[in-house]
C-alpha positions in Angstrom: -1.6 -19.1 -16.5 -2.2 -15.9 -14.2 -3.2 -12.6 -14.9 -3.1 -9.6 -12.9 -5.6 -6.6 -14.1 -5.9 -3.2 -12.6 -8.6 -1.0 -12.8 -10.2 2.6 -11.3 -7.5 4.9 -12.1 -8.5 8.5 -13.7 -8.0 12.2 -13.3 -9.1 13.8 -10.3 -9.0 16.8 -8.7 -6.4 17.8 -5.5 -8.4 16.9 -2.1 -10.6 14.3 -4.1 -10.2 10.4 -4.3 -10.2 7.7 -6.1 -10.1 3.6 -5.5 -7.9 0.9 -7.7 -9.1 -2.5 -7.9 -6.9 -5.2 -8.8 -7.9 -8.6 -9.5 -6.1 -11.8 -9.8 -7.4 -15.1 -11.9 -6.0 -17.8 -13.7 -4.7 -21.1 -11.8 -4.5 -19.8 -8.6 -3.4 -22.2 -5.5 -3.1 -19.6 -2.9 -1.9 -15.8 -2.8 0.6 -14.4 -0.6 1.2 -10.3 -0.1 -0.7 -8.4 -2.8 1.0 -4.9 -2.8 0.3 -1.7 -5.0 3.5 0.3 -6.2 4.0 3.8 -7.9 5.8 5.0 -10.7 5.8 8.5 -11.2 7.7 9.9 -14.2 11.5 9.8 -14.1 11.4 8.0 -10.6 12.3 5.2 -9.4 8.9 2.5 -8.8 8.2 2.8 -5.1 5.9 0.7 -2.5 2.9 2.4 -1.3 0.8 -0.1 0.5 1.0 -4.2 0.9 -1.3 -6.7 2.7 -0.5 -9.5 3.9 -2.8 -12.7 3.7 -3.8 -12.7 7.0 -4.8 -8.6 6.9 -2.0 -7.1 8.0 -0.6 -3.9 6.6 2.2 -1.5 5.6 2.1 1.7 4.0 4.9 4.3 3.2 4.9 7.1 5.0 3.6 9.5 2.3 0.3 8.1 2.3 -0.6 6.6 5.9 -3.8 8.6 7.3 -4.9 8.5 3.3 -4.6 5.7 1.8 -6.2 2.5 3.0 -5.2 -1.2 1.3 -7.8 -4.2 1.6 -8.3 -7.5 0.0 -11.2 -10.3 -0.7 -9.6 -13.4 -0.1 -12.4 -15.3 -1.6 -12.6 -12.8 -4.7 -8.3 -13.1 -5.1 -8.6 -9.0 -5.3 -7.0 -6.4 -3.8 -8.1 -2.6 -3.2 -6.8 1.2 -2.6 -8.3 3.4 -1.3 -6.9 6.9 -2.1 -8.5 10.2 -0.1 -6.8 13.7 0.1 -5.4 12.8 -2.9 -2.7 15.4 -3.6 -0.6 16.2 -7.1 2.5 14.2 -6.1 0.4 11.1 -6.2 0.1 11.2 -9.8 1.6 8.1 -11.1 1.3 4.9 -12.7 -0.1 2.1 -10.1 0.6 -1.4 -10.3 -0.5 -4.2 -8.3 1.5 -7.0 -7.9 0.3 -10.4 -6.3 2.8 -13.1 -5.0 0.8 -16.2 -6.4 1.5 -19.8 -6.1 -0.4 -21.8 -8.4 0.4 -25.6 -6.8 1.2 -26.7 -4.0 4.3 -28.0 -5.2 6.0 -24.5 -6.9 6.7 -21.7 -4.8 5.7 -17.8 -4.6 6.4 -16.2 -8.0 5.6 -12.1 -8.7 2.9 -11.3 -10.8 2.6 -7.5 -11.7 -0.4 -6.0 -13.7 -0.1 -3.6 -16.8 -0.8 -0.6 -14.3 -3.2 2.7 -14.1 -2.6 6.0 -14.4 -3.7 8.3 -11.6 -3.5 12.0 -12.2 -4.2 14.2 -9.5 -4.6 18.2 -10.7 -3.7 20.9 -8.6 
């Protein structure tokens, strides 16, 4: 069994910021791309940030120069950084970890219940 928890979210101020800590556990083999997503209300779930195992990353362009991604490979957790935080950011974020849990299954999704992130103007 995995589980995927996020944690950090909160209410904050325009201009301020905040970090989201997600952590994966469970029986964990190896992790692919750990991503955080967006869901703002009445849109559609978008991508905001991914990393890649090997450090690499993507944002969307909304947030580059802002938000930074990172990840403990040894800890199975991923963070965001979020600065200049501005009232179109406010949303529910969920991280999602692609997880194999033997070396015999492949990549599955694993999402995590998400946290809200209001940003006042």
């Amino acid at each position: 069994q995995v589980q995927v928890s996020e944690s950090g979210g909160g209410l904050v101020q325009a201009g301020g910021s905040l970090r989201l800590s997600c952590a994966a556990s469970g029986s964990i083999f190896s992790i692919g791309v750990m991503e955080w997503y967006r869901q703002a209300p009445g849109k559609q779930r978008e991508l905001v940030a991914s990393i890649n195992s090997d450090g690499s990353t993507n944002y969307v362009d909304s947030v580059k120069g802002r938000f930074t991604i990172s990840r403990d490979n040894a800890k199975n957790t991923v963070n965001l950084h979020m600065n200049t935080l501005k009232p179109e950011d406010t949303a529910v974020y969920y991280c999602k970890a692609t997880i194999r849990t033997n070396s015999f299954i492949s990549f599955n999704d694993y999402w995590g219940q998400g946290t809200q992130v209001t940003v006042s103007s």
